[in-house]
py3Dmol code that shows the C-alpha trace and the ligand (Angstrom):
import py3Dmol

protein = """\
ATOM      1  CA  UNK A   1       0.000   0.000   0.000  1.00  0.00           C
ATOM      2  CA  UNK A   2       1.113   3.580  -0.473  1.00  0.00           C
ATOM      3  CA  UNK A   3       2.566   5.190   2.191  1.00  0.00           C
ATOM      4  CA  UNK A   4       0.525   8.420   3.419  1.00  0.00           C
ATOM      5  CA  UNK A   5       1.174  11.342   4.956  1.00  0.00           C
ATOM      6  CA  UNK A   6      -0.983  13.828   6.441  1.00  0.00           C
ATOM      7  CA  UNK A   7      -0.568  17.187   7.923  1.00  0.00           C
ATOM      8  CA  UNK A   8      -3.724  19.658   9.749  1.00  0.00           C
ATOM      9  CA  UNK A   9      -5.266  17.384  12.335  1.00  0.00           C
ATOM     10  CA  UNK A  10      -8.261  19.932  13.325  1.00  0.00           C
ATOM     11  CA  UNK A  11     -11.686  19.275  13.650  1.00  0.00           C
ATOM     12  CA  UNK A  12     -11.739  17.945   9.924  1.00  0.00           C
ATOM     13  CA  UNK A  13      -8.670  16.163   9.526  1.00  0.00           C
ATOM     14  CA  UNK A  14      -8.540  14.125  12.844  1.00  0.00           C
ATOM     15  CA  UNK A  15     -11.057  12.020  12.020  1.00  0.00           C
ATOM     16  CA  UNK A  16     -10.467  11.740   8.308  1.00  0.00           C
ATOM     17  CA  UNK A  17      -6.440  11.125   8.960  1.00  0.00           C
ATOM     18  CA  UNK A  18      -8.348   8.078  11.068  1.00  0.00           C
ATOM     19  CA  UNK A  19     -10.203   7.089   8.195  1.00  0.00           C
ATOM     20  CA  UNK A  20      -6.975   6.885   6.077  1.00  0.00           C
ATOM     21  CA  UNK A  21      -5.221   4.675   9.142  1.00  0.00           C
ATOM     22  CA  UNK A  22      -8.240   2.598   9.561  1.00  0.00           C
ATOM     23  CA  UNK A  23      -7.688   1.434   5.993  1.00  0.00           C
ATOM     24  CA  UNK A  24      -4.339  -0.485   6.608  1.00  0.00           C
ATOM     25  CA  UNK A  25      -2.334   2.432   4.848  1.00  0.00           C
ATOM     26  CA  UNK A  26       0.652   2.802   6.447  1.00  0.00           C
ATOM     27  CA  UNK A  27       0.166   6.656   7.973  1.00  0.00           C
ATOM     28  CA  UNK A  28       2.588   9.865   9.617  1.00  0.00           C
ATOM     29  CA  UNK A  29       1.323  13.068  10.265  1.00  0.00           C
ATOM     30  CA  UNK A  30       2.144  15.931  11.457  1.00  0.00           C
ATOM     31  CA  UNK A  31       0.099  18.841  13.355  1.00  0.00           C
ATOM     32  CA  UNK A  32       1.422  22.296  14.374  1.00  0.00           C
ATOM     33  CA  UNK A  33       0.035  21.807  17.694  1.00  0.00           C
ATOM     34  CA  UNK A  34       1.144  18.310  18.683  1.00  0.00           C
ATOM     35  CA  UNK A  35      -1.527  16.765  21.100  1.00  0.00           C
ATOM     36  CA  UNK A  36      -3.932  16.769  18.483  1.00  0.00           C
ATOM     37  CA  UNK A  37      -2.135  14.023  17.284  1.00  0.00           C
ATOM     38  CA  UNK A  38      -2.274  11.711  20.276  1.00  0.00           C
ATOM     39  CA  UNK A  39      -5.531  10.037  19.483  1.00  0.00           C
ATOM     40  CA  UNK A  40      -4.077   9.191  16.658  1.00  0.00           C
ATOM     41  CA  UNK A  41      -0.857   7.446  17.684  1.00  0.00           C
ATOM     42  CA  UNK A  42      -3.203   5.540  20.142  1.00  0.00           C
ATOM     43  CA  UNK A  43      -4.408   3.747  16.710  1.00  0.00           C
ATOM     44  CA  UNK A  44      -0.854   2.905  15.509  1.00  0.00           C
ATOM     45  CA  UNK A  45       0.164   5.622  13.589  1.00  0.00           C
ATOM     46  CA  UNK A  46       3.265   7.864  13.680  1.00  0.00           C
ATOM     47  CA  UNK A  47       3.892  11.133  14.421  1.00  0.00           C
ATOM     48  CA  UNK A  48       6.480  13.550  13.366  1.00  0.00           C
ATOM     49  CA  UNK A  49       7.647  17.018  14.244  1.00  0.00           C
ATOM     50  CA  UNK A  50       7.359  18.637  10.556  1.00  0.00           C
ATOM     51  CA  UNK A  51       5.718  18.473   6.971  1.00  0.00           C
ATOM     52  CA  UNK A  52       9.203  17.694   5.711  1.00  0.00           C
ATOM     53  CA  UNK A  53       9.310  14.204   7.820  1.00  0.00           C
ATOM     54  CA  UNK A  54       6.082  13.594   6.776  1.00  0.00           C
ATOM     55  CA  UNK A  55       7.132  14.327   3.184  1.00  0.00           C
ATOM     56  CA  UNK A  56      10.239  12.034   3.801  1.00  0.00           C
ATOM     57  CA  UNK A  57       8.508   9.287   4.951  1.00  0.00           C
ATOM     58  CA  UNK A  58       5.033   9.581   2.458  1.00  0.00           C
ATOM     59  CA  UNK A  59       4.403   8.560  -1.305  1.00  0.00           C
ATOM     60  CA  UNK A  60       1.888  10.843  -1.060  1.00  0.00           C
ATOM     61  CA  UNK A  61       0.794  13.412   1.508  1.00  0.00           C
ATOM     62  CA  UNK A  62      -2.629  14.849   2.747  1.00  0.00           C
ATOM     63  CA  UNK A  63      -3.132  18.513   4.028  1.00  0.00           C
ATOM     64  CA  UNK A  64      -6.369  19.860   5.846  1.00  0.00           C
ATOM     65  CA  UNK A  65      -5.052  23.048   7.280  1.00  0.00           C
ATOM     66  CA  UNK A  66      -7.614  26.374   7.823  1.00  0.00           C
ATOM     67  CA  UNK A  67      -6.405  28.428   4.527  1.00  0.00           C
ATOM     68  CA  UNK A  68      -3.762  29.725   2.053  1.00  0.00           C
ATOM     69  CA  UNK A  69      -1.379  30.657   4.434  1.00  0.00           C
ATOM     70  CA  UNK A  70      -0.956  27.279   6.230  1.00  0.00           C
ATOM     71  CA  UNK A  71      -0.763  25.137   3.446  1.00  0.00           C
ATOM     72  CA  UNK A  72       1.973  27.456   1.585  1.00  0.00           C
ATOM     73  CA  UNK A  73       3.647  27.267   5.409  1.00  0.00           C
ATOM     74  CA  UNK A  74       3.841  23.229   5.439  1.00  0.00           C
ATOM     75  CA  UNK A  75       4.766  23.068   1.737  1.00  0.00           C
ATOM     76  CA  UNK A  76       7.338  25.891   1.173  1.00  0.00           C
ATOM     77  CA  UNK A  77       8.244  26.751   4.747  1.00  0.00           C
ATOM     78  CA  UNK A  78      11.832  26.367   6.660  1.00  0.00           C
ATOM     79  CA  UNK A  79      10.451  22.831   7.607  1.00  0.00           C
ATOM     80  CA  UNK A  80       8.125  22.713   4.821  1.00  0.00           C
ATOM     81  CA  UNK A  81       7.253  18.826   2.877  1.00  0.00           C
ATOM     82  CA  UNK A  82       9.305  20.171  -0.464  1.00  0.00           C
ATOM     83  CA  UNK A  83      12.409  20.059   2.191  1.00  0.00           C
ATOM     84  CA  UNK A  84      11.407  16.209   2.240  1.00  0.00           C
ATOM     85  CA  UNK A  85      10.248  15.745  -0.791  1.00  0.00           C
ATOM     86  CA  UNK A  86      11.295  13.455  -3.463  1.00  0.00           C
ATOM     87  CA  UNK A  87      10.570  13.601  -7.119  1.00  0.00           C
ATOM     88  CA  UNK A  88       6.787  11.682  -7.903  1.00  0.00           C
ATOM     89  CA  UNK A  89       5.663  12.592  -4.365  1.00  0.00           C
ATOM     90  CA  UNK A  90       1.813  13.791  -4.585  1.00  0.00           C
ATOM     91  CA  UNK A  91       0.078  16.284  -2.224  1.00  0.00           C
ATOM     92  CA  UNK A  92      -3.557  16.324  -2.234  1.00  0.00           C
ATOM     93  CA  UNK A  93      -4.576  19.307  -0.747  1.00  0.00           C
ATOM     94  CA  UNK A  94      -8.244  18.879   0.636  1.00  0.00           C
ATOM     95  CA  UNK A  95      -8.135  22.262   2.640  1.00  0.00           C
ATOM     96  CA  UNK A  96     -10.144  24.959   1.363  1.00  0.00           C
ATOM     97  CA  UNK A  97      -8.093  27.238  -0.666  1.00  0.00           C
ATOM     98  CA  UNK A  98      -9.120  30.014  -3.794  1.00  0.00           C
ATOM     99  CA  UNK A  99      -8.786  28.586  -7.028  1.00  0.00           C
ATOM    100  CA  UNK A 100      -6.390  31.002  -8.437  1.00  0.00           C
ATOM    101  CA  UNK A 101      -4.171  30.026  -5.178  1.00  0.00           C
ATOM    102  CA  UNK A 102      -4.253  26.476  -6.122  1.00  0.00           C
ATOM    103  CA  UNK A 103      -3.216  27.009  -9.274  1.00  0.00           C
ATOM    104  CA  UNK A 104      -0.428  29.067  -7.653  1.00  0.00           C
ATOM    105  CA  UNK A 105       0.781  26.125  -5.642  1.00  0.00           C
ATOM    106  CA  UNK A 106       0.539  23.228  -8.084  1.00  0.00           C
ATOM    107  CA  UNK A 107       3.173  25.308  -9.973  1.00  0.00           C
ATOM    108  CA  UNK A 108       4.991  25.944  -7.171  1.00  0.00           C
ATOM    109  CA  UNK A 109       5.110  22.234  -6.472  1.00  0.00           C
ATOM    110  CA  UNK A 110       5.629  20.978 -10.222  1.00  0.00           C
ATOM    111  CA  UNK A 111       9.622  22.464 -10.095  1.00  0.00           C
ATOM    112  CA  UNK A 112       9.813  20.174  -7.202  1.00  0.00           C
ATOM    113  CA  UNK A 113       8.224  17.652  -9.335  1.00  0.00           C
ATOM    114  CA  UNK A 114       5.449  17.095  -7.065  1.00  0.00           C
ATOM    115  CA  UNK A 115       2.184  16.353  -8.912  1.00  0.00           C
ATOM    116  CA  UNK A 116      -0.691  17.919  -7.075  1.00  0.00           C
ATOM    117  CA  UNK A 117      -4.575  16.986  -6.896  1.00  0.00           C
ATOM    118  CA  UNK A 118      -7.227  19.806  -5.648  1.00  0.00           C
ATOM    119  CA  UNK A 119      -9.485  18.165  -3.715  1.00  0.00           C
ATOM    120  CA  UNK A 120     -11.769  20.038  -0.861  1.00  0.00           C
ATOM    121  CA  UNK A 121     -14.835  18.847   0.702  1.00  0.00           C
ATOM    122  CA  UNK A 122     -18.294  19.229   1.488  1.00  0.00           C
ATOM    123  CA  UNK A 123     -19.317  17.335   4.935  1.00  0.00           C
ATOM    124  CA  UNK A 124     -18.906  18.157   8.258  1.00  0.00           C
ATOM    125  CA  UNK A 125     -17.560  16.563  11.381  1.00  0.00           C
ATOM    126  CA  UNK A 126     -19.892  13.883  11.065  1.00  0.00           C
ATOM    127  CA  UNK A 127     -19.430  13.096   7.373  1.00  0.00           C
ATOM    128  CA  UNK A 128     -15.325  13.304   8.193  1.00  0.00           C
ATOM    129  CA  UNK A 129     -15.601  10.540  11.062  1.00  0.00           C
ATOM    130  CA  UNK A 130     -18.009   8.251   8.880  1.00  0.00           C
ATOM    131  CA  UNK A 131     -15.801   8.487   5.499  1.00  0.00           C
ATOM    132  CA  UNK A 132     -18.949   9.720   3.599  1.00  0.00           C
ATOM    133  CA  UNK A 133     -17.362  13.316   2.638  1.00  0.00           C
ATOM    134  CA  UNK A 134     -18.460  14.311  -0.925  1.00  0.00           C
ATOM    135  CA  UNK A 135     -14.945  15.020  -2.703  1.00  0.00           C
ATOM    136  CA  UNK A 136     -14.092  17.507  -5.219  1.00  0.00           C
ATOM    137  CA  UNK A 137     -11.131  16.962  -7.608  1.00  0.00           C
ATOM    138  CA  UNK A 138      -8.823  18.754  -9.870  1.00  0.00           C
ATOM    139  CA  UNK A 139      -5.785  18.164 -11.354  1.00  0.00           C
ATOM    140  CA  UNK A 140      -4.103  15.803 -13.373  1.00  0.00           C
ATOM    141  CA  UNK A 141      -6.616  13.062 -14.190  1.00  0.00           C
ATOM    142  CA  UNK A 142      -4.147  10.222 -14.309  1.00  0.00           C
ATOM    143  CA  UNK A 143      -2.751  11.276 -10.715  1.00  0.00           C
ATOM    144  CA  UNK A 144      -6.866  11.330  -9.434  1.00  0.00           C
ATOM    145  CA  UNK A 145      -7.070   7.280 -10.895  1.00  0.00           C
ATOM    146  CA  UNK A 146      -3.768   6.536  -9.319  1.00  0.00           C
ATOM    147  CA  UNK A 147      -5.565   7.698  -5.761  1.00  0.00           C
ATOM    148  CA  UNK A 148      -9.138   7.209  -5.891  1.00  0.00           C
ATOM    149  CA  UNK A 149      -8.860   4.160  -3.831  1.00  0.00           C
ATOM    150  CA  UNK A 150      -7.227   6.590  -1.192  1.00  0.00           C
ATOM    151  CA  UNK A 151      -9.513   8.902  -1.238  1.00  0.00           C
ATOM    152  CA  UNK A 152     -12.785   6.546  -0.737  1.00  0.00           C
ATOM    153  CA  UNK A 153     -11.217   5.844   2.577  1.00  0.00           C
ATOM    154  CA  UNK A 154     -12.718   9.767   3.717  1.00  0.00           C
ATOM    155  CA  UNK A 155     -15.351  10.013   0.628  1.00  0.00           C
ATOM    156  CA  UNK A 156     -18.428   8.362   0.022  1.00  0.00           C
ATOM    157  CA  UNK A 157     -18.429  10.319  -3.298  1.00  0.00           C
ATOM    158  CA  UNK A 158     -15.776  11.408  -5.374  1.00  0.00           C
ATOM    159  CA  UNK A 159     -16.457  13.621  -8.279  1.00  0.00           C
ATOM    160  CA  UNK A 160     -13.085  14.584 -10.822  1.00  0.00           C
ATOM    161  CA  UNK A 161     -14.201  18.010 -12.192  1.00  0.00           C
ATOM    162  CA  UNK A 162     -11.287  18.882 -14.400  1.00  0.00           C
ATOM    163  CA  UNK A 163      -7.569  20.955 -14.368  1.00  0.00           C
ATOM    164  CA  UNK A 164      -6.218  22.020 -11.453  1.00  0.00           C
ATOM    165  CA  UNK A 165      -8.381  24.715  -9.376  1.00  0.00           C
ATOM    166  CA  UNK A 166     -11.687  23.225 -10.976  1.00  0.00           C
ATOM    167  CA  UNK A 167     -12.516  21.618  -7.421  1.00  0.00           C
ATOM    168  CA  UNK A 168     -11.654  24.874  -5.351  1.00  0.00           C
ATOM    169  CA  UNK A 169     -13.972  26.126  -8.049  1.00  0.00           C
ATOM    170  CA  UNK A 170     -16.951  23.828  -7.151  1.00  0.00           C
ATOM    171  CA  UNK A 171     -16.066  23.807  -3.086  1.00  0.00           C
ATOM    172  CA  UNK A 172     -16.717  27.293  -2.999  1.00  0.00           C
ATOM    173  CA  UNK A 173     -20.244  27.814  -5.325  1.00  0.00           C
ATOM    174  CA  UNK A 174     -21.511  24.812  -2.913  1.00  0.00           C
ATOM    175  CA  UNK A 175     -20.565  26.665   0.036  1.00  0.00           C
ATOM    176  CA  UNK A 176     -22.155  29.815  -0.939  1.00  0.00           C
ATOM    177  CA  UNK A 177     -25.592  27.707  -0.843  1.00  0.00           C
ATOM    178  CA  UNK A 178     -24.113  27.144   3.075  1.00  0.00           C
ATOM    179  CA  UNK A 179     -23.285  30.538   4.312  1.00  0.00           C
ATOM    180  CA  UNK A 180     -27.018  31.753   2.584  1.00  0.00           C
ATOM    181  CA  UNK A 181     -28.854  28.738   4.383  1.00  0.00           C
ATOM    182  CA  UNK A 182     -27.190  29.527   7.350  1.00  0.00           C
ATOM    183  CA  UNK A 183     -28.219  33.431   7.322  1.00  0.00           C
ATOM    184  CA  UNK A 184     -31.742  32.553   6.087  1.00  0.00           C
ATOM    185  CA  UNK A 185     -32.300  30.595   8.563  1.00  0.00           C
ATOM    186  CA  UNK A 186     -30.560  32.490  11.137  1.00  0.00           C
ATOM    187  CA  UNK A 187     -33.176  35.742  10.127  1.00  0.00           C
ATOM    188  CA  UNK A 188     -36.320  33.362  10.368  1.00  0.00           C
ATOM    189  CA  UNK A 189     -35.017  32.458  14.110  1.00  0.00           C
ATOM    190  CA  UNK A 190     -34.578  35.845  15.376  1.00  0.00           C
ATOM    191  CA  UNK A 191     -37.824  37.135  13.854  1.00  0.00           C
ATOM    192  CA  UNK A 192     -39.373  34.457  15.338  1.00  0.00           C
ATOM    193  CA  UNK A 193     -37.740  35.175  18.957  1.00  0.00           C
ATOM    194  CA  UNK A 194     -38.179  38.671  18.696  1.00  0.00           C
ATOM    195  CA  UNK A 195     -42.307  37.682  18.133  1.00  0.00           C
ATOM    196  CA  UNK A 196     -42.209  35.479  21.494  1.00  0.00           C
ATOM    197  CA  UNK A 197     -42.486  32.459  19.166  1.00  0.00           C
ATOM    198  CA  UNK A 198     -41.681  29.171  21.519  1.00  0.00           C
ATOM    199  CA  UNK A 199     -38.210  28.103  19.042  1.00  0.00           C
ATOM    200  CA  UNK A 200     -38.071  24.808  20.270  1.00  0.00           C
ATOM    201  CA  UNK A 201     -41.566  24.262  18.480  1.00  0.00           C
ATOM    202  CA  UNK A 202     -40.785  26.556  15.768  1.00  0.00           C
ATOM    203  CA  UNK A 203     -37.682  23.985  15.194  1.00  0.00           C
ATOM    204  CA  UNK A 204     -39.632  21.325  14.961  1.00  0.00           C
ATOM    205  CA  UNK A 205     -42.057  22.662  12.739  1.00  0.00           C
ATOM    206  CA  UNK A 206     -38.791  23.892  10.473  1.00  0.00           C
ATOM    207  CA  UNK A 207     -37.056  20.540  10.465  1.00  0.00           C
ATOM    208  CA  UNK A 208     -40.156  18.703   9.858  1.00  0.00           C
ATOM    209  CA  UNK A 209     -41.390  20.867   6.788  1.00  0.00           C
ATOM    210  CA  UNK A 210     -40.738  20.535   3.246  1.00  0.00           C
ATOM    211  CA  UNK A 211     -38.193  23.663   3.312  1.00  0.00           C
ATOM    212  CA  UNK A 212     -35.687  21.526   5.622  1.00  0.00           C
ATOM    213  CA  UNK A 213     -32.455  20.458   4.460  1.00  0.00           C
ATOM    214  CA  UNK A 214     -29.797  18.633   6.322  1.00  0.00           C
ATOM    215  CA  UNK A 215     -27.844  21.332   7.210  1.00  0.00           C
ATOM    216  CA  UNK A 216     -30.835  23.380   8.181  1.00  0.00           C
ATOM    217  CA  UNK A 217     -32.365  20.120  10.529  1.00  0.00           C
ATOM    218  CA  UNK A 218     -28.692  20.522  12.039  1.00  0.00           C
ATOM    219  CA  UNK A 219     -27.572  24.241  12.689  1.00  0.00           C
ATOM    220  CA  UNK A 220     -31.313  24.521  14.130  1.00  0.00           C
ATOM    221  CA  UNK A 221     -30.492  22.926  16.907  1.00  0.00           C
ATOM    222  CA  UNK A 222     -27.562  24.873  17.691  1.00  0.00           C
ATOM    223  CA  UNK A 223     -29.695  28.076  17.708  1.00  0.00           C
ATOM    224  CA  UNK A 224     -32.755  26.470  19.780  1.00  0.00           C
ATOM    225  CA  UNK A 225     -30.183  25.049  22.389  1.00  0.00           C
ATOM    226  CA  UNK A 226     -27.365  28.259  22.080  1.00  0.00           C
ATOM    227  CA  UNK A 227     -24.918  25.631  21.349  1.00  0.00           C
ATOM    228  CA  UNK A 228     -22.388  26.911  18.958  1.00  0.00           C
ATOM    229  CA  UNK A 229     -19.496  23.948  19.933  1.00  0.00           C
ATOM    230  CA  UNK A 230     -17.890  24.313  16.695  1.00  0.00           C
ATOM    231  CA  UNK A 231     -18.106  21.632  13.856  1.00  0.00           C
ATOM    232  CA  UNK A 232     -17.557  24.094  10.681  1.00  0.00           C
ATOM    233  CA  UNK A 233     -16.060  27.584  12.663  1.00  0.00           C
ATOM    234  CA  UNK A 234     -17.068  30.845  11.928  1.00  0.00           C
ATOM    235  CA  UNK A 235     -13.809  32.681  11.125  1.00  0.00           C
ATOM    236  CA  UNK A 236     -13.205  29.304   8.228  1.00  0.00           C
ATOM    237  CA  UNK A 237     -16.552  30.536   7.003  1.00  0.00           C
ATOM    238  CA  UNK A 238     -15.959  34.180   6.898  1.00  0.00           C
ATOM    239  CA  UNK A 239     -13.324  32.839   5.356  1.00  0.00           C
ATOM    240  CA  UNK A 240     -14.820  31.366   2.677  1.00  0.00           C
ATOM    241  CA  UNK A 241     -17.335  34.168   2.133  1.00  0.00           C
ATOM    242  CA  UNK A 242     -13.960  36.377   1.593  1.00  0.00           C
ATOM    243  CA  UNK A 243     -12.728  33.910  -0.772  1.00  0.00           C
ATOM    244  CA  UNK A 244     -16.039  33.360  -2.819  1.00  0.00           C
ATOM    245  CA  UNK A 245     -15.849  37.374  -3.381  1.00  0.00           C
ATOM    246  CA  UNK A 246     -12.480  37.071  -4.558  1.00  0.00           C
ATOM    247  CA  UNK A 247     -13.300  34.447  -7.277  1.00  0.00           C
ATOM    248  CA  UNK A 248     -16.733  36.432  -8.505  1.00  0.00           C
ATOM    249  CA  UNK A 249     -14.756  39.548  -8.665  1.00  0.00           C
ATOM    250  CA  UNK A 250     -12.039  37.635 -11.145  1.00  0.00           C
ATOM    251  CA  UNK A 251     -14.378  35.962 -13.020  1.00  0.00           C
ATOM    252  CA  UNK A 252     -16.543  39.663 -13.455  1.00  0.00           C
ATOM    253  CA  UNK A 253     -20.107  37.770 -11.631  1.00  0.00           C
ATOM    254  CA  UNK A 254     -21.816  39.927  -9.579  1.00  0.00           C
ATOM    255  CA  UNK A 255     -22.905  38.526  -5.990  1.00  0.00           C
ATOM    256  CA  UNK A 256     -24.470  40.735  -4.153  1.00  0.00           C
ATOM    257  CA  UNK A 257     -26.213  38.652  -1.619  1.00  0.00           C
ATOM    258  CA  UNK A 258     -22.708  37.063  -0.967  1.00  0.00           C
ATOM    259  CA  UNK A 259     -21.475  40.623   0.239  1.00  0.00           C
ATOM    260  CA  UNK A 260     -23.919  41.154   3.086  1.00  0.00           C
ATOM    261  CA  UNK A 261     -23.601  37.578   4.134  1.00  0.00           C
ATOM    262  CA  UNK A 262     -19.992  38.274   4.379  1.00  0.00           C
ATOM    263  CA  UNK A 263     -19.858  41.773   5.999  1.00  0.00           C
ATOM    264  CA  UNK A 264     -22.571  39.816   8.862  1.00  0.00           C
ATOM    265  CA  UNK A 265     -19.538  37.145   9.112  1.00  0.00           C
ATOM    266  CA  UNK A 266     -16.880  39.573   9.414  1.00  0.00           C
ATOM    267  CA  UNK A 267     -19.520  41.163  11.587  1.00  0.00           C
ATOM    268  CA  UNK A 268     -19.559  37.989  13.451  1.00  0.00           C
ATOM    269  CA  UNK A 269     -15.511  37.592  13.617  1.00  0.00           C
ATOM    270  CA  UNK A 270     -15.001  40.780  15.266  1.00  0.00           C
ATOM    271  CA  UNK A 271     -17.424  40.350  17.776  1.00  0.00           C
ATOM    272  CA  UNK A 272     -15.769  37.034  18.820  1.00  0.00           C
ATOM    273  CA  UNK A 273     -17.726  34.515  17.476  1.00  0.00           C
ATOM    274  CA  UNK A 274     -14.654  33.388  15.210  1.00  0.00           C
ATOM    275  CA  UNK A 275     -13.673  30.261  17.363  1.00  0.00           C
ATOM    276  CA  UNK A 276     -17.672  29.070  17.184  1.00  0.00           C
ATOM    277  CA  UNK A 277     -19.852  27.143  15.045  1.00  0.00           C
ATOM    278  CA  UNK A 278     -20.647  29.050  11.943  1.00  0.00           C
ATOM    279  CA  UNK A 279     -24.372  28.781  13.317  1.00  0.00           C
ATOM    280  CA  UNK A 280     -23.508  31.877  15.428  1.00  0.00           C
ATOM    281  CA  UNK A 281     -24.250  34.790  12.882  1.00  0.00           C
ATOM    282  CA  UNK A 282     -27.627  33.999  14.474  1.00  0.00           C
ATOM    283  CA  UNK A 283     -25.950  35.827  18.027  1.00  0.00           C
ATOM    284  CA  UNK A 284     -25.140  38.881  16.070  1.00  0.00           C
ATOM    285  CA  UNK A 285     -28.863  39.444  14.695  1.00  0.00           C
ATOM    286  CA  UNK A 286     -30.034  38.266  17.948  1.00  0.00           C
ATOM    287  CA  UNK A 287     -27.779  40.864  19.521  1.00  0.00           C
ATOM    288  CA  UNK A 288     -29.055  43.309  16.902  1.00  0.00           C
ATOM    289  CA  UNK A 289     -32.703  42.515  17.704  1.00  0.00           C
ATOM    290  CA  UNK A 290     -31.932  43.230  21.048  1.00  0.00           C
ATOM    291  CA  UNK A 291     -31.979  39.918  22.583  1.00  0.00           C
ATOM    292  CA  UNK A 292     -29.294  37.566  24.281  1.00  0.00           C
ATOM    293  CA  UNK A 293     -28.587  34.645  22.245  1.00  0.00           C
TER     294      UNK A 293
END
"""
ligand_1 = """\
48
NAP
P -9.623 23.599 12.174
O -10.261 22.681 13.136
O -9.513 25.048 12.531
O -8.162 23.009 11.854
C -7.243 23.780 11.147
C -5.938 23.021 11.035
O -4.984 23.873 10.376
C -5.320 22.646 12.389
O -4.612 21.433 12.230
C -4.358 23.807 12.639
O -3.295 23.477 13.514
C -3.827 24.000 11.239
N -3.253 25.325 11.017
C -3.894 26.515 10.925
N -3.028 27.499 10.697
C -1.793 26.933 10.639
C -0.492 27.422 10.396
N -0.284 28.726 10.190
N 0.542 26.538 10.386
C 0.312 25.227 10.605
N -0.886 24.686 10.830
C -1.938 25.538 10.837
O -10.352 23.575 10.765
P -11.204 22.409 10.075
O -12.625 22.614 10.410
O -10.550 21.108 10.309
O -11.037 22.830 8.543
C -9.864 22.560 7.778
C -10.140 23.011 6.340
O -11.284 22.297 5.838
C -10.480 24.501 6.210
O -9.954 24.965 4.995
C -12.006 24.502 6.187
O -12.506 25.647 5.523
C -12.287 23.212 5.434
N -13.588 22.553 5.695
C -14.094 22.482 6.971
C -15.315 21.850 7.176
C -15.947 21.732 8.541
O -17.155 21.432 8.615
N -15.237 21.922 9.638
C -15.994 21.273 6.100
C -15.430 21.323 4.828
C -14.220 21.973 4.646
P -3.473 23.659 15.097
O -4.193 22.420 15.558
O -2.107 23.775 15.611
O -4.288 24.908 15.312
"""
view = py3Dmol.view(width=600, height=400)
view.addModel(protein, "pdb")
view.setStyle({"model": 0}, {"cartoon": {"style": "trace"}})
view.addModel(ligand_1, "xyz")
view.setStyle({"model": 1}, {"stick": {}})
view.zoomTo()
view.show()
C-alpha cells in the first residue's frame, strides 16, 4: 500500500487522517500543535515534528489546514514537505483554498516535481468521522485514478471536475448555498424570537417541513439550544465568504447577496464569534434585535 502522509489534524482532519489509518495504509502526520495528534498514535500511527518528515517518509501526503497561508507554510516553509520531498511525491490538498491560489501552488510544487490533486470537501464533522465526505477533484486526471482508492477511505463520493483549481472552483459555489442557508435561517429564528415564538416548536415545525435540508435540521439545533461547539467555525466561514468574493470579482459575476452575508460574518468575527460554530451569525442578529442569544 502507499505510504501516506498527512498534515492539519483539526476538527476535519482528525477524524479523516483516522479514516486513512483505519484502511491499513501505512500513515505519519504531522500537526502544528502536537496533542492533536495523540488520538491518533493511540491507533498505531506515527507522528512527526514537521511536513518535511512527513514528506520524507510519504508517497503521497494529505493537508487539511484552515487556509492559504498554512498550506503554503507546510509546503514551502523552513520545515516545509518540499524540504522532504522526493521527485513523484503527490500532495492532495483537501483544505479549502481560492482557485487562483491552487493554481499558484501546483506550480509551485511541479519544479519540485510534485504532482498535485485539488481536492476540498463538502461534509462536516460527522461526514469526516463516517468516510462519507463528498470530494471535489482537480488536477491531473491520471494522478486522481492513481488515488481514488485513497480517497474513498474519507469520501463516500468522489467527483473529478477537471484541471487544477476546478474543485476549489466547485467547493466554494456549494458553500455559498451554506453561508445563505445559514443566514436565512438564522433571520427566520430571530424574527421568530423577537415575536415570542416558543423556538423549540418553531424547530420542529422547520425541520419537519418541506423547506428543511440537512444542514438546516442541524444548525437549528444549535440556535434552539445556544450551542455553537464548533463543527464548521465561523472565522473558516468568513473565510470562505472572503474567498467566494475574490473568485466572482475575477471571473466579473456579480454577488451581491454574498457581500452582506460576508460583511454579517466579518460582523460575526469581530465580535468574537470566530472560534464558534458558523451557526452563530444567528448571536449577532439576535444581539441586533436586542436579545441575548
Ligand atoms: P480547524 O479545526 O480550525 O483546523 C485547522 C488546522 O490547520 C489545524 O490542524 C491547525 O493546527 C492548522 N493550522 C492553521 N493554521 C496553521 C499554520 N499557520 N501553520 C500550521 N498549521 C496551521 O479547521 P477544520 O474545520 O478542520 O477545517 C480545515 C479546512 O477544511 C479549512 O480549509 C475549512 O474551511 C475546510 N472545511 C471544513 C469543514 C468543517 O465542517 N469543519 C468542512 C469542509 C471543509 P493547530 O491544531 O495547531 O491549530
Amino acid at each position: 500500500m502507499k505510504k501516506v502522509g498527512f498534515i492539519g489534524l483539526g476538527l476535519m482532519g482528525a477524524p479523516m487522517a483516522a479514516n486513512v489509518a483505519r484502511a491499513g495504509y501505512p500513515l505519519t502526520v504531522y500537526n502544528r500543535t502536537p496533542s492533536k495528534a495523540e488520538a491518533l498514535v493511540a491507533l498505531g500511527v506515527r507522528a512527526v515534528e514537521s511536513p518535511r518528515l512527513v514528506a520524507e517518509a510519504s508517497d503521497v501526503v494529505i493537508t487539511m489546514l484552515s487556509d492559504a497561508r498554512a498550506v503554503k507554510e507546510g509546503a514551502f516553509g523552513e520545515e516545509g514537505l518540499v524540504r522532504g520531498a522526493h521527485p513523484g511525491l503527490v500532495v492532495i490538498n483537501m483544505s479549502t483554498i481560492s482557485p487562483e491560489e491552487t493554481r499558484q501552488i501546483a506550480d509551485q510544487f511541479a519544479t519540485y516535481q510534485i504532482s498535485m490533486l485539488d481536492a476540498p470537501v463538502m461534509g462536516s464533522i460527522g461526514p469526516a468521522t463516517s468516510g462519507t465526505l463528498e470530494i471535489l477533484v482537480g488536477g491531473d486526471e491520471t494522478v486522481f485514478q492513481e488515488n481514488k482508492e485513497l480517497l474513498a477511505t474519507m469520501g463516500k463520493n468522489t467527483y473529478y471536475l477537471g484541471p487544477q483549481g476546478t474543485g476549489a472552483q466547485l467547493k466554494l459555489s456549494m458553500n455559498l448555498i451554506v453561508a445563505a442557508e445559514l443566514m436565512c435561517l438564522s433571520e427566520a429564528m430571530v424574527m421568530a424570537a423577537k415575536a415570542g415564538l416558543d423556538l423549540s416548536q418553531v424547530g420542529q415545525i422547520i425541520s419537519a417541513s418541506n423547506i428543511a435540508s440537512n444542514l438546516i435540521a442541524r444548525k437549528i439545533n444549535n440556535i434552539i439550544n445556544a450551542d455553537f461547539q464548533p463543527a464548521f467555525s465561523l472565522k473558516n466561514m468568513q473565510k470562505d465568504t472572503s474567498l467566494i468574493l475574490q473568485s466572482a470579482n475575477s471571473l466579473g459575476v456579480a454577488l451581491p447577496a454574498v457581500s452582506v452575508i460576508h460583511a454579517l460574518f466579518t460582523a460575526a468575527k469581530e465580535r468574537g464569534y470566530g472560534e464558534q460554530d458558523s451557526s452563530a451569525i444567528y448571536c449577532v442578529l439576535a444581539e441586533l434585535a436586542g436579545l441575548s442569544c
